[in-house]
N, C-alpha and C positions, 0 to 999 in steps of 0.2 A: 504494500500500500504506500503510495505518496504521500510524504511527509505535507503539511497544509500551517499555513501560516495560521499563526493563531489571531493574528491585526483583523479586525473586522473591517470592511470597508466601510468609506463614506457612505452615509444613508441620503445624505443632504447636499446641495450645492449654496444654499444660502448662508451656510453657517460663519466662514471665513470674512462674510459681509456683513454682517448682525455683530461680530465682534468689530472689524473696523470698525462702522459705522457707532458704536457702543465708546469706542477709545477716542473718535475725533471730538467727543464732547469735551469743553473744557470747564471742568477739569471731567476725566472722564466718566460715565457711569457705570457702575458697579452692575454686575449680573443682578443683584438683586434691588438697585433702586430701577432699571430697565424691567426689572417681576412688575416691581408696585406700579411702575405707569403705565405698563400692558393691563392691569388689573383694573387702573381705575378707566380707562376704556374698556373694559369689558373681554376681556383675551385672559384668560385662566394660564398663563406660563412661568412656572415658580424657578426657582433659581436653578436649581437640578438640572430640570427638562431644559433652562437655556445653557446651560454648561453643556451640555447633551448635544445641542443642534450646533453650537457654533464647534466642539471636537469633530462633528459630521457623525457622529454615531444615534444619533434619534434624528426622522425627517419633520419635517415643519407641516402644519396642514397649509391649506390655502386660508382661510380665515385669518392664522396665526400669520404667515408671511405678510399678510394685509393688515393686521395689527403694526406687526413691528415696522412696516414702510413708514406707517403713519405716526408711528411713537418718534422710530427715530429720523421723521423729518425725510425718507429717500423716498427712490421710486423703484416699488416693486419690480419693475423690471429689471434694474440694477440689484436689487436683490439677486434675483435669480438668474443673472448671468448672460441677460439679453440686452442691456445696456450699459452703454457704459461711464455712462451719467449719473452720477449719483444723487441727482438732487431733482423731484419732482417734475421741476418748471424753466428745468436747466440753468438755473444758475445757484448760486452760491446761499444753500439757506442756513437762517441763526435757529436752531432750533432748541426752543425753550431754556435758554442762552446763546453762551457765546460757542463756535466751534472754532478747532484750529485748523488751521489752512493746511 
């Protein structure tokens, strides 16, 4: 039998973009103050499950991807790897401060 890596693969392609977009806030936001403001819109995502999507090891629903576009100020497409704009309305947004360039 073929020995089999034990690394699970990526479940997710958003998840490397959930953490930037998480770290260009300044100062950045914590996995779990990014929980509490998915929460207060309505997105059930606790700090676990986002540690989880941004390693690529749990996938994102669509609902949730549509959350975090909107928490963190991008554009889902840019989430998900079809733009490569990061910012809604393509330019440069402050989202619920200041971001660093």
């Amino acid at each position: 039998m073929a020995a089999t890596s034990k690394k699970r693969l990526a479940r997710n392609i958003v998840g490397s973009r959930v953490k930037q977009a998480r770290q260009a806030f300044d100062p950045p936001l914590t996995q779990d103050q990014l929980s509490g403001r998915l929460a207060s819109d309505g997105v059930q995502l606790d700090r676990v499950a986002l540690a989880k999507v941004e390693a690529g090891t749990r996938c994102a629903f669509d609902f949730e991807v549509k959350g975090l576009a909107a928490v963190l100020r991008v554009d889902a497409n840019w989430l998900l790897g079809i733009s490569a704009n990061p910012s809604p309305d393509g330019h440069k947004a402050a989202p619920r401060g200041k971001v660093r360039p």
